[in-house]
C-alpha positions in Angstrom: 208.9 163.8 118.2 210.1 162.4 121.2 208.1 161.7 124.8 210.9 160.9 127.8 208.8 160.0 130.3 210.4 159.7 134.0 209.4 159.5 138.1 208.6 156.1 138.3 209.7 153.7 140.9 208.9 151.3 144.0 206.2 152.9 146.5 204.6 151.4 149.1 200.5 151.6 149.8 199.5 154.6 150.2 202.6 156.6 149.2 203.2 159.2 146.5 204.4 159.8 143.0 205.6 162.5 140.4 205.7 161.5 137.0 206.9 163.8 134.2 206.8 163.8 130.4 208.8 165.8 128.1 207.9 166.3 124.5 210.7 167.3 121.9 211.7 167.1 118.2 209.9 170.0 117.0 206.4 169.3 117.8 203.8 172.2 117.6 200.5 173.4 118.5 199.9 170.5 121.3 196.0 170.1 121.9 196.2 167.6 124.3 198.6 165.4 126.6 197.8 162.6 129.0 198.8 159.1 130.4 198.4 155.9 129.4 199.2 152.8 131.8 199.5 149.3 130.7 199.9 146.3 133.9 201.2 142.7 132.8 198.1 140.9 130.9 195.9 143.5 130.9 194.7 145.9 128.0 196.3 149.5 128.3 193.9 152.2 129.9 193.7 156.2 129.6 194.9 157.4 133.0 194.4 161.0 132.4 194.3 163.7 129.7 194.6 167.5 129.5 193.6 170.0 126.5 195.9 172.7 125.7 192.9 174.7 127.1 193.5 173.0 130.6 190.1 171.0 130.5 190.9 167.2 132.2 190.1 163.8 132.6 190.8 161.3 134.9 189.9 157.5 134.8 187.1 156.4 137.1 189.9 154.3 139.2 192.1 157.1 139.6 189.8 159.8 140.5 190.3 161.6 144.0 193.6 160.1 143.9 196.0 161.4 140.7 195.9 164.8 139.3 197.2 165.9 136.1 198.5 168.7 135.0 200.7 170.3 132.1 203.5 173.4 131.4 202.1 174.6 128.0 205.8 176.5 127.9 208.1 173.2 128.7 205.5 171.2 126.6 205.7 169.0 129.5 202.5 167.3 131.5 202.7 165.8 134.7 200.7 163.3 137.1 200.7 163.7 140.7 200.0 160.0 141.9 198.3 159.6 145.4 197.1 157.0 147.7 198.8 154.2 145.3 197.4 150.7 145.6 199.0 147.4 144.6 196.7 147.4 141.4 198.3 151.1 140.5 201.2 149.1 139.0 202.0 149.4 135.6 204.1 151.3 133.1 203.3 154.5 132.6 203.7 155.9 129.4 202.3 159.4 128.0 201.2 161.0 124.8 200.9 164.0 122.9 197.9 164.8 120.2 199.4 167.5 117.8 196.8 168.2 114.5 195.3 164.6 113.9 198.2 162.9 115.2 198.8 161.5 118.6 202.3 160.2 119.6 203.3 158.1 122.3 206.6 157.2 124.2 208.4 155.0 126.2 206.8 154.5 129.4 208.3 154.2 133.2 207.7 151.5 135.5 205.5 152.1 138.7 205.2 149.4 141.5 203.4 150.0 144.1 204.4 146.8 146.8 205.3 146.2 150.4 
């Protein structure tokens, strides 16, 4: 199974961004996909999550501000970041809970800086 996460990038306050997450390899009957973000010396945190059935959740810090969503038929899920602040910064990575497993990829860098 594969996760290519992409979108990240430099923002300023206040701006916007799109970040995407493929899943490949031959993965079937996805329950759930979310987001994970991880800044330098902190533990990683759940972002936001998404049931097959469309149900969500969204971290306290993020609420108001990033939606998530998902294309059942791309196996892809997405998360509309906005109002970034400085303490948004981190890389982004995403997941995929298929059965009793849940897989994880590589993760994209978002800085949110003047």
């Amino acid at each position: 199974v594969q996760l290519q996460a992409s979108g990240g990038g430099l923002v300023q306050p206040g701006g916007s961004l799109r970040l995407s997450c493929a899943a490949s390899g031959g993965i079937f009957n996805i329950n759930a996909m979310g987001w994970y973000r991880q800044a330098p010396g902190k533990q990683r945190e759940l972002v936001a999550g998404i049931t097959s059935g469309g149900s969500t959740i969204l971290a306290d810090s993020v609420k108001g501000r990033f939606t998530i969503s998902r294309d059942g038929a791309r196996n892809t899920v997405y998360l509309q970041m906005n109002s970034l602040k400085p303490e948004d910064t981190a890389v982004y990575s995403c997941y995929v809970d298929s059965g009793s497993r849940r897989y994880g990829g590589q993760g994209t860098q978002v800085t949110v800086s003047s």
